[in-house]
C-alpha positions in Angstrom: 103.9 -33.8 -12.0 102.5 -31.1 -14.7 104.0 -32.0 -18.0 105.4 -29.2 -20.0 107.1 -29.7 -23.9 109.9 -27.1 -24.4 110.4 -24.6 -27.8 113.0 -22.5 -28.3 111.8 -18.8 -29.8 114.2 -16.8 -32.1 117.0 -15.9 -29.7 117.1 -19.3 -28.9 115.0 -18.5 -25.0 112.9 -22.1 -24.1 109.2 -21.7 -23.9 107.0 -24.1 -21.9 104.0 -25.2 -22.5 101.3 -26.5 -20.3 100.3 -29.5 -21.8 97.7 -30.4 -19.0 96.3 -26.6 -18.7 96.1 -26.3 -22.8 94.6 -30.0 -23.1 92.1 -28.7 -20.9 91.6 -25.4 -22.6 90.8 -27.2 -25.5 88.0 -29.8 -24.0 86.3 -26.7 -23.0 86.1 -25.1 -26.4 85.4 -28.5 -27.7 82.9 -28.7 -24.8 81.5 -25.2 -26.1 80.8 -26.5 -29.5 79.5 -29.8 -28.2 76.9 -27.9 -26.2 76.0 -25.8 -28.5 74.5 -28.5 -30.8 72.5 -30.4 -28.1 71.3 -27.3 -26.6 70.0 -25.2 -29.9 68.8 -28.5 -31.5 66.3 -29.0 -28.4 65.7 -25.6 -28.3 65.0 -25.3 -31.5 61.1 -25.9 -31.1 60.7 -23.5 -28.5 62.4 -21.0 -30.1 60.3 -21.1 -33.1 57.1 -21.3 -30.9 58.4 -17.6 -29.5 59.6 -16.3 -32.7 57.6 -17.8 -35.2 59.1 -19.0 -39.0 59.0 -22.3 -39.4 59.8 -22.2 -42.5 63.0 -20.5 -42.1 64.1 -22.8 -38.9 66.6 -24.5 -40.8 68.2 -21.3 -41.4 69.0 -20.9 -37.7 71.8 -24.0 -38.4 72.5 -23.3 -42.2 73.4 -19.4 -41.3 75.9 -20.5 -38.4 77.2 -23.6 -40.3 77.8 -21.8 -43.9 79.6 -19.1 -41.8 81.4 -21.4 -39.8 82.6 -24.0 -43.5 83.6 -20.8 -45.5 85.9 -19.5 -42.8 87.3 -22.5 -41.5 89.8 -23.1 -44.5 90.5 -19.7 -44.0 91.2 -19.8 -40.0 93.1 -23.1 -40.6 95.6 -20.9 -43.0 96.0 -18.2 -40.7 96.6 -20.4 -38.1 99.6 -21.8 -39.8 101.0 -18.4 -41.2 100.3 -16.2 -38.3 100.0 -18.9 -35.1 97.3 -20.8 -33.5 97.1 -18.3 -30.4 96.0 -15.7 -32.3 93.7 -17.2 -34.4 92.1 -19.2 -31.8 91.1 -16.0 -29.3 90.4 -13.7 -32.5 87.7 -16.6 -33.3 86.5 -16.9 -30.4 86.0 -13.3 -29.2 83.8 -13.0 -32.5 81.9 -16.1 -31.7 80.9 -15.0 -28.2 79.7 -12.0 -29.8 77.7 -13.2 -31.9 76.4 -15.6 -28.9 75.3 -12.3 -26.5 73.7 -11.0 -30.2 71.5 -14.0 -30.4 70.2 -14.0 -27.3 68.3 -10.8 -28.0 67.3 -11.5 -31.1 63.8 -10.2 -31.5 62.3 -12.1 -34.7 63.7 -15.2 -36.6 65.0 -13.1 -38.8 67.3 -11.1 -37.1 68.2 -14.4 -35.0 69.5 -16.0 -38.3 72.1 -13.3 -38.8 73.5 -13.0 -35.5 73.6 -16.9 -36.1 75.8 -15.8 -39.0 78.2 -13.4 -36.9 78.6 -16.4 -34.5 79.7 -18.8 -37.3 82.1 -16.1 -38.8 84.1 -16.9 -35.1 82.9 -20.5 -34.7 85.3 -21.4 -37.8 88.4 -20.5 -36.0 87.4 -22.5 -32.6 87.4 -26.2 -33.1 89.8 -26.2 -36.4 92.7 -24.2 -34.2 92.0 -26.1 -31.0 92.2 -29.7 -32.7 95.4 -28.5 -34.4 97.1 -27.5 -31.4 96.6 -31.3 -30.0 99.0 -31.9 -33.2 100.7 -29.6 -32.1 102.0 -30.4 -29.0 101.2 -34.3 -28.8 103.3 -37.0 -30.6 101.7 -38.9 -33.2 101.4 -42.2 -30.8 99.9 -39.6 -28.2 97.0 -38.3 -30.6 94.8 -41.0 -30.4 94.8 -41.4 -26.9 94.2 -37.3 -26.7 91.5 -37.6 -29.4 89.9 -39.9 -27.1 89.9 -37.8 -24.4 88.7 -34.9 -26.4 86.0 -37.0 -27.9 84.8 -37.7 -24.4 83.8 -33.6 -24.1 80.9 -34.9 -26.3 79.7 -37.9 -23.8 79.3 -34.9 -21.0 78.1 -32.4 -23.1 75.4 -34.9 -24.6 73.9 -35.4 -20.8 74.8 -31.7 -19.6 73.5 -30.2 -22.6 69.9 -31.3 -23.6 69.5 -30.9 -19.3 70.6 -27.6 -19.4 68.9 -26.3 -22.9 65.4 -28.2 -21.3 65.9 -25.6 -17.9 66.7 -22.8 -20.1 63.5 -23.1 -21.8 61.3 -24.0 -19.6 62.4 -22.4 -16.6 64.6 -19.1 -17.6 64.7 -17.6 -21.2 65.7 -19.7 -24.1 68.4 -16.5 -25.0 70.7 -18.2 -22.0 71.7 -21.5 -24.3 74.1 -18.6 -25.9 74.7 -16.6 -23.2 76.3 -19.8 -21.2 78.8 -19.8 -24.0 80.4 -16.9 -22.7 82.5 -18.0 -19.2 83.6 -20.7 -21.3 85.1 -19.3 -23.6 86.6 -16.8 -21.7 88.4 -19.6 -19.6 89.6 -21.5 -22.7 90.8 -18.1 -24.2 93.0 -17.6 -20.8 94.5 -21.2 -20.4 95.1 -21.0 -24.0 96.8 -17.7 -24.4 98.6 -18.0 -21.3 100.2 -21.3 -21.1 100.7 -22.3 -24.9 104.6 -22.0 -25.7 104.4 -21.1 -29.5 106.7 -19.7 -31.7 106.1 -18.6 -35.1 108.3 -18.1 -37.9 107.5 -14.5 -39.2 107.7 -14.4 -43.4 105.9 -12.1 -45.9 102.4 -13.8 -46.4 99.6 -14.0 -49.2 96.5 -14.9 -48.0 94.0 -16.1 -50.8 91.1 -13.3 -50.0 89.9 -14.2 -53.7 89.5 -17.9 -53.1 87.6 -17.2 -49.7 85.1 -15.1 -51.6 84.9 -17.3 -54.7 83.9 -20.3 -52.1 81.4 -17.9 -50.2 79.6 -17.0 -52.9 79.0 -20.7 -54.2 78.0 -22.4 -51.2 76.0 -19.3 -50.7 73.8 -19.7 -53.6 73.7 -23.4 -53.4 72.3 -23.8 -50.4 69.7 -20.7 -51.3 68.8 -22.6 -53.9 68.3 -25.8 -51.7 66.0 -24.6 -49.2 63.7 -22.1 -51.5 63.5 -23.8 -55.1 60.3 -25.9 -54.5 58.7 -23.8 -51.6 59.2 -19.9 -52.1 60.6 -20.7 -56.3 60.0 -22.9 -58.5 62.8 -25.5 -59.5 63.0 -23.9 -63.6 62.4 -20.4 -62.4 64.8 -17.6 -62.8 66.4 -17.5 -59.7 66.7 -20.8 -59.2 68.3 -21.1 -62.6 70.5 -18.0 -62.3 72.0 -19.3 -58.9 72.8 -22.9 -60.1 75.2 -20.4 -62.7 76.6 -19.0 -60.2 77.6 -22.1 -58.3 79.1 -23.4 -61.2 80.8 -20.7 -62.4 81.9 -19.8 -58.8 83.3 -23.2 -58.2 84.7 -23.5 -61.7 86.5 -20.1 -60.8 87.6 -21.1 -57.3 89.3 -24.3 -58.2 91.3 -22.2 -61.4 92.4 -19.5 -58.3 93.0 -22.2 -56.1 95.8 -23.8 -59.0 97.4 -20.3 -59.1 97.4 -18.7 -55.9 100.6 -18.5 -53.7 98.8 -19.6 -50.5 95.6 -21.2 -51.3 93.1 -21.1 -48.5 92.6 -25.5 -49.7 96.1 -26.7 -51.7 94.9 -29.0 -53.9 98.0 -31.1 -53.5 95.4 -32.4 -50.3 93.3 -34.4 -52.9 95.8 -35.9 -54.0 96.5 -38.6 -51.2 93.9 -41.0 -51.5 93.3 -41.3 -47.3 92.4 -37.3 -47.1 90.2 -37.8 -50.2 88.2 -40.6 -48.7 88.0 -38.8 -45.3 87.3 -36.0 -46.6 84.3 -37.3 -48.7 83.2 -39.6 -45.5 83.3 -36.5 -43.9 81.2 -34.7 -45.6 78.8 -37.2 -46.4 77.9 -38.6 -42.5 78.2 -34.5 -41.8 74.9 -34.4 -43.7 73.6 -37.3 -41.5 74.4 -35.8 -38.2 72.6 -32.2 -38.8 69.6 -34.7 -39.9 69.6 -36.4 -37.1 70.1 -33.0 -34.8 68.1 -31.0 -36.2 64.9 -32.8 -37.1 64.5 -35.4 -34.3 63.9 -33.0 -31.4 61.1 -31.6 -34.0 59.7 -35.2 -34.6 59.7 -36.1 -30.8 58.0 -32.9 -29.8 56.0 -32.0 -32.6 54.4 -35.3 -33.4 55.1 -37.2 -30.2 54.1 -34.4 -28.2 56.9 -34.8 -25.4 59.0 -32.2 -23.6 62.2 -30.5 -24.6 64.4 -32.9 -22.0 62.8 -35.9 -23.4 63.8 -34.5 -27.3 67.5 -34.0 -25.9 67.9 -37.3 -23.7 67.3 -39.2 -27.4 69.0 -37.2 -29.0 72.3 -37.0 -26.3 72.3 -41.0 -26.9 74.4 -40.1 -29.7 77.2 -38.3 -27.7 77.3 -40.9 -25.7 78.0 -43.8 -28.2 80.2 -41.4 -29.8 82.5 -41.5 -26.4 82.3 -45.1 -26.1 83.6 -45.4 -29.7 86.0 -42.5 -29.7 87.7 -43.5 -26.6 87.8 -47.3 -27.7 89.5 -46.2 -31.3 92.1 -44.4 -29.6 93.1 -47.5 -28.1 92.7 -50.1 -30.7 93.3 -48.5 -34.3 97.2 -48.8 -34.2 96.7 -52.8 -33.0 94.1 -53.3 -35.6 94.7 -51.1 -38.4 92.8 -47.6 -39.1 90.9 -49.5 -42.4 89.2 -52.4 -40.5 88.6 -49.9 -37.3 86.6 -47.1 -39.8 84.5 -49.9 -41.8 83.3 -51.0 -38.6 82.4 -47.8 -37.5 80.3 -47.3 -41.1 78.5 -50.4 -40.2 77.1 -48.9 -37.7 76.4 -45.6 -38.8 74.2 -47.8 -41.5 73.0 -50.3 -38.5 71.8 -46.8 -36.8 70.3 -44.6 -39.2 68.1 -47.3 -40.8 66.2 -46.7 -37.5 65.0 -43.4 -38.2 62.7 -43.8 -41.0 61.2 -46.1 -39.4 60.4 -44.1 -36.7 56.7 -44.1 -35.9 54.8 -42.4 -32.4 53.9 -46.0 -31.3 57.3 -46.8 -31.6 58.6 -44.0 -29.1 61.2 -41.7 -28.5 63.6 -45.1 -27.0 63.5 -46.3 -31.0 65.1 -43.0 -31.5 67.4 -43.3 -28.6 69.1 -46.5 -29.9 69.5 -45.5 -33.2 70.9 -42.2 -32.1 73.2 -44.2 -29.8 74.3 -46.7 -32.7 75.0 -43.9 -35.2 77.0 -42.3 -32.6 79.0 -45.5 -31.7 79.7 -45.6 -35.6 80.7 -42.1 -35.5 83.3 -42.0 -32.8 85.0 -45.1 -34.3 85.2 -43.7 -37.8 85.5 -39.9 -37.4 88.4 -40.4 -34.7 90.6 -42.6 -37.5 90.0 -39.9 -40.2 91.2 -37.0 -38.2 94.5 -39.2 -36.6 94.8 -40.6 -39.9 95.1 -37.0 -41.7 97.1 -35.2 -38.9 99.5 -38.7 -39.3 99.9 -38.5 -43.2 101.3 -34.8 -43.2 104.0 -32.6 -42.0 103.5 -29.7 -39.6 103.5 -26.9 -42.1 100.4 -28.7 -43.3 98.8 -30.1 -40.5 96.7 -26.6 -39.7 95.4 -26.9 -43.3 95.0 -30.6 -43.9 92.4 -30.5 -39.9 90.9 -27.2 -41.0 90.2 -28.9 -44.5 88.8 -31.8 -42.9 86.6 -29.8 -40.7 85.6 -28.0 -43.4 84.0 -31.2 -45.0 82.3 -31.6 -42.0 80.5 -28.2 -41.6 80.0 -28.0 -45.5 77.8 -31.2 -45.2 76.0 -29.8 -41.9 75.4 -26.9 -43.7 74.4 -28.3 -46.7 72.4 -31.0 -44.9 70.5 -28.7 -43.0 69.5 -26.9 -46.2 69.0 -29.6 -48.3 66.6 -31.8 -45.7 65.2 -28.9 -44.9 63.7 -28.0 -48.3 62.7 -31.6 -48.6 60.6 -31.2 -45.0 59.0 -27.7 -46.8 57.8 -29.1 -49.9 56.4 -32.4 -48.1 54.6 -30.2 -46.0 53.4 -28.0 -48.5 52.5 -30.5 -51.0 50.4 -32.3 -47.7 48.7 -29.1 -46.9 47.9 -28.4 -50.1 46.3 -32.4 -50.3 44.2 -32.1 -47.2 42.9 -28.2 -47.5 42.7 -27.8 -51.4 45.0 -25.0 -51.1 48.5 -23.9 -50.5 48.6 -23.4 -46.6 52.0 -22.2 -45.4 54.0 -24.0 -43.7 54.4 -21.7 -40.7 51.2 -23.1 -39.5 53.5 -25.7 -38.0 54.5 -23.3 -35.4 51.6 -24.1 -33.2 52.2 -27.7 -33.0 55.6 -26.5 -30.9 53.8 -24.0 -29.1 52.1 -26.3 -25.9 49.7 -23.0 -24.9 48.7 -23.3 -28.9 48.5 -27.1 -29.4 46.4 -27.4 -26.5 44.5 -24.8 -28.1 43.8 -26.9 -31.6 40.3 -28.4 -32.4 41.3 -32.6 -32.2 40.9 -32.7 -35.8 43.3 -29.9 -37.1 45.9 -31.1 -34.3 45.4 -34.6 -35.9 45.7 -33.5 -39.6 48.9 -30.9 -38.7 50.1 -33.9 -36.9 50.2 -36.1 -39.6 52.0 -33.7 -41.9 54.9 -33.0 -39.7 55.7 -37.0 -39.2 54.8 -37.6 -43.0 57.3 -34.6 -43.9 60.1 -36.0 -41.6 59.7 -39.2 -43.1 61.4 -37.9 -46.4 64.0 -36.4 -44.4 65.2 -39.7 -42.7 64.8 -41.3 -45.9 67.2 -38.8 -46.9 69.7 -39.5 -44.6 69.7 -42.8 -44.7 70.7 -42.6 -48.2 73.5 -40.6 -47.4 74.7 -43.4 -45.0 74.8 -45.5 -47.7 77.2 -43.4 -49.2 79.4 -42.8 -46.7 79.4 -46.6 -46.1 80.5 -47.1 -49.9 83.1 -44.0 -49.7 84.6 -45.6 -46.5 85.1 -49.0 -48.1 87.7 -47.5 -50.5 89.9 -45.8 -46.9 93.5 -47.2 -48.1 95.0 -50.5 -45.8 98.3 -48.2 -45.5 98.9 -44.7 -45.3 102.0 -42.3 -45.5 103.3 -41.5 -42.4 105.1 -37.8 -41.7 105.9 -36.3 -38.2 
């Protein structure tokens, strides 16, 4: 029997809606986004051994992630003014775009800011979707549908790295994009066509200001990030000039934020003290994850020298602890209390990332496969309670904003991750080079390690040297992140015992 939960529109006319063919709309947009990570991340080496930059391959995720943070507080408003259908296929139109853009990109460059068009719809996809499940789920069915959505990662995580390895090695790496697009074209259709939704029409302010004010600050942040050190120095003048404009920006966007009618983030959010520690959590184990994505496949087939499928498998290890945890939180956090459920899950984010710096060749890819499994099973356990917990502590007229906030968090500390670890990686390398060859080499030299025609190419003793660099590099980088775990094991400590709870 198809279960359907009856609205009423404005003459007072039930709609239906297709609870079973909308739930499974959304796993396939979820399963979009899910496969979209494991498939770029292992691609991410061959793509750069086609298109060259190196240096710029953190871009690839920072372009699509800043995109996809500064327009997800923005989607998550519209989505309460205007509706989640529209919202949702507006979003993802634009996204598969930018997907069929990407797959003819021609030089890193120009592959970076199709990235960008993608994020712009990426923003709308998983914010709007996730909502919905609110939506049309009872607040004792949310966990157990987080669960299930949560599982979308476990197959993507075994589909993915399979299919990205095929693509590479077998097709053209342009198709992990283009596979985006019959996916989202079904989700679209079982979403437009079988959500009841009614929306109640009123004159609305959107905060256009505020969405600029926060554009332009991540913006030059994360600019800042990934050239001071490399391309600028730290006390030059454009380092110096975009620091002032992050501060003044954010300075600026928090004053416009106090006064606007319809802020894109109310600040009344950070004022309950669950959303402000799983918020901060958020954001923090965000910048884990994009270290873990995007750097490992580089570790395991730059200095380890194995294929593309080998990178992923370690790397989908995480996906899969994530759907063990996920599903078993959606079926004990109400018996044992969200608190004791997302310390747990810290411990193990800890427990798993401490594994990563000290990753060595002898040690193998399998050392990075448990890790990634660990950090995953931490994941699903704690990122599962934040987003019930939120969607639990407020009412509907704020439940589009309060998800879209928290995935904000999330993408903000992917993006700024990425940029971040990925201007610690270019000044490692470039302070190495500059040790072993008395000069500053750049760091696109790297390429030919990922290029296997290239590498095989390399005289034992520059491979050997080039070698050495990359893992010394990526050392810093998982030193990095495991400092952030600690973080986000102190922030989580402080998750409240009791929560408010609003239908």
């Amino acid at each position: 029997m198809v279960k359907v939960k009856k609205v009423k529109d404005s003459r007072g006319i039930p709609i239906k809606t297709n609870r079973r063919v909308v739930l499974a709309s959304i796993m396939l947009a979820m399963f979009m986004a899910a496969i979209e990570g494991t498939i770029v991340a292992t691609a991410i080496p061959s793509i750069v051994a086609d298109l060259g930059g190196f240096s710029l391959f953190s871009w690839v995720f920072s372009a699509f992630l800043l995109a996809q943070a500064v327009t997800i507080p923005i989607y998550g408003k519209l989505a309460d003014l205007y509706g989640r259908k529209p919202v949702f296929t507006f979003g993802m139109a634009v996204f598969l775009l930018g997907s069929v853009l990407c797959g003819f990109a021609h030089s890193m460059n120009t592959l970076i800011f199709f990235r960008l068009v993608q994020g712009i719809g990426a923003g709308a996809v998983q914010p709007t979707a996730t909502t919905i499940v609110g939506d049309i789920f009872s607040k004792t069915e949310r966990a157990r549908v987080q669960g299930y959505i949560s599982s979308v990662w476990g197959v993507s995580s075994i589909i993915g790295p399979a299919l990205g390895a095929f693509f590479v090695q077998y097709v053209r790496w342009a198709w992990i994009f283009w596979v985006n697009i019959p996916i989202g074209m079904l989700s679209v259709a079982g979403i437009w066509f079988f959500l009841g939704e009614v929306v109640h029409k009123r004159e609305h302010e959107i905060d256009y200001i505020g969405s600029a004010l926060i554009f332009i600050s991540i913006s030059a942040v994360m600019v800042v990030f990934i050239q001071a050190g490399t391309v600028w120095a730290w006390t030059s003048a454009p380092v110096l000039l975009l620091l002032g404009v992050f501060s003044v920006g954010t300075y600026l966007f928090i004053l416009q934020e106090k006064r606007a009618a319809e802020p894109i983030m109310p600040l009344e959010i950070w004022r309950d003290s669950l959303l402000i520690v799983a918020n901060l959590a958020t954001l923090t184990t965000g910048v884990v994850l994009i270290g873990v994505s995007s750097f490992l496949p580089t570790y395991i087939q730059g200095v380890m020298d194995k294929s593309p499928i080998i990178a992923g498998f370690a790397l989908s290890f995480m996906s899969i602890g994530w759907l063990i945890a996920a599903t078993l939180a959606g079926k004990v956090m109400y018996k044992y209390g969200f608190r004791r459920i997302v310390v747990i899950g810290g411990i193990w984010i800890l427990i798993g990332s401490a594994f990563f710096p000290t990753l060595t060749p002898e040690r193998g890819w399998l050392w990075a496969g448990v890790g990634s499994l660990l950090l995953g099973f931490g994941m699903g356990l704690a990122r599962t309670v934040f987003i019930v917990g939120i969607q639990n502590s407020v009412e509907w007229k704020m439940r589009g904003v309060a998800t879209a906030t928290n995935m904000f968090m999330n993408i903000l500390g992917n993006a700024m991750g990425a940029a971040i670890l990925g201007g610690i990686l270019n000044i490692s390398l470039i302070s190495y080079l500059k040790g072993v060859s008395g000069e500053t080499l750049n760091v696109d030299v790297i390429n030919a390690l990922l290029d296997p025609v290239k590498r095989g190419a390399l005289p034992q003793g520059v491979l050997k040297i080039m070698t050495s660099g990359l893992a010394s590099s990526l050392q810093y980088v998982f030193g990095g992140l495991f400092v952030l775990a600690i973080l986000s094991f102190i922030l989580i400590l402080f998750y409240p015992a009791r929560a408010r709870d609003a239908e």
